[in-house]
N, C-alpha and C positions, 0 to 999 in steps of 0.2 A: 309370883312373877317369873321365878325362873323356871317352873316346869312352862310357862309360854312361850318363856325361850327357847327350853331345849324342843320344844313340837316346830318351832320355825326353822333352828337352824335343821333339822332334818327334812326339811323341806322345801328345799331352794333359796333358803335365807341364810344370810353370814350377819355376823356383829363385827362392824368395821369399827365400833366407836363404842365408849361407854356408853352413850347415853343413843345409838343407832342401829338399827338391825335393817339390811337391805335385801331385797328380793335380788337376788343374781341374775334373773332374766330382764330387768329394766333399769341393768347398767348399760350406758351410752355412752361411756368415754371415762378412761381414767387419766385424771389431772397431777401431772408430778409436783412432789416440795418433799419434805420433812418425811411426813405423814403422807402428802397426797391427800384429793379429793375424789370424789364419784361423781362424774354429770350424768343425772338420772335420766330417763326417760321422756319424763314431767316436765323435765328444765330446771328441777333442782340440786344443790351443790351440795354432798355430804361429804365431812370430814372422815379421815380413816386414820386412828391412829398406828403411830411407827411400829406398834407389837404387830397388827393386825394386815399390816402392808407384804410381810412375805406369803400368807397365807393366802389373801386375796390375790397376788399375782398368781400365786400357782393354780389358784381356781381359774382365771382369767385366762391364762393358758392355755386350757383345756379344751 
């Protein structure tokens, strides 16, 4: 499983969550709290954990 991960995250995929890996082109809005959410593209809600929140803002920045 994890060499699948490492082929997505080099591929315009991030692990916002233990148990979540998102495509960075069909993020649609980030949701603040704790952690913060992701509203996808689809209309789905994915958690991003508090580790994983500085990383993804600096991607999102970009």
């Amino acid at each position: 499983m994890k060499e699948f991960e490492d082929i997505l995250i080099r591929n315009n995929f991030l692990k916002v969550h233990k148990s979540n890996i998102v495509n960075i082109q069909h993020i649609e809005k980030y949701l603040r709290g704790s952690g913060g959410q992701l509203l996808m593209t689809d209309g789905s809600i994915v958690p991003v954990s508090i580790r994983k929140k500085e990383q993804l803002m600096r991607i999102l920045k970009q």
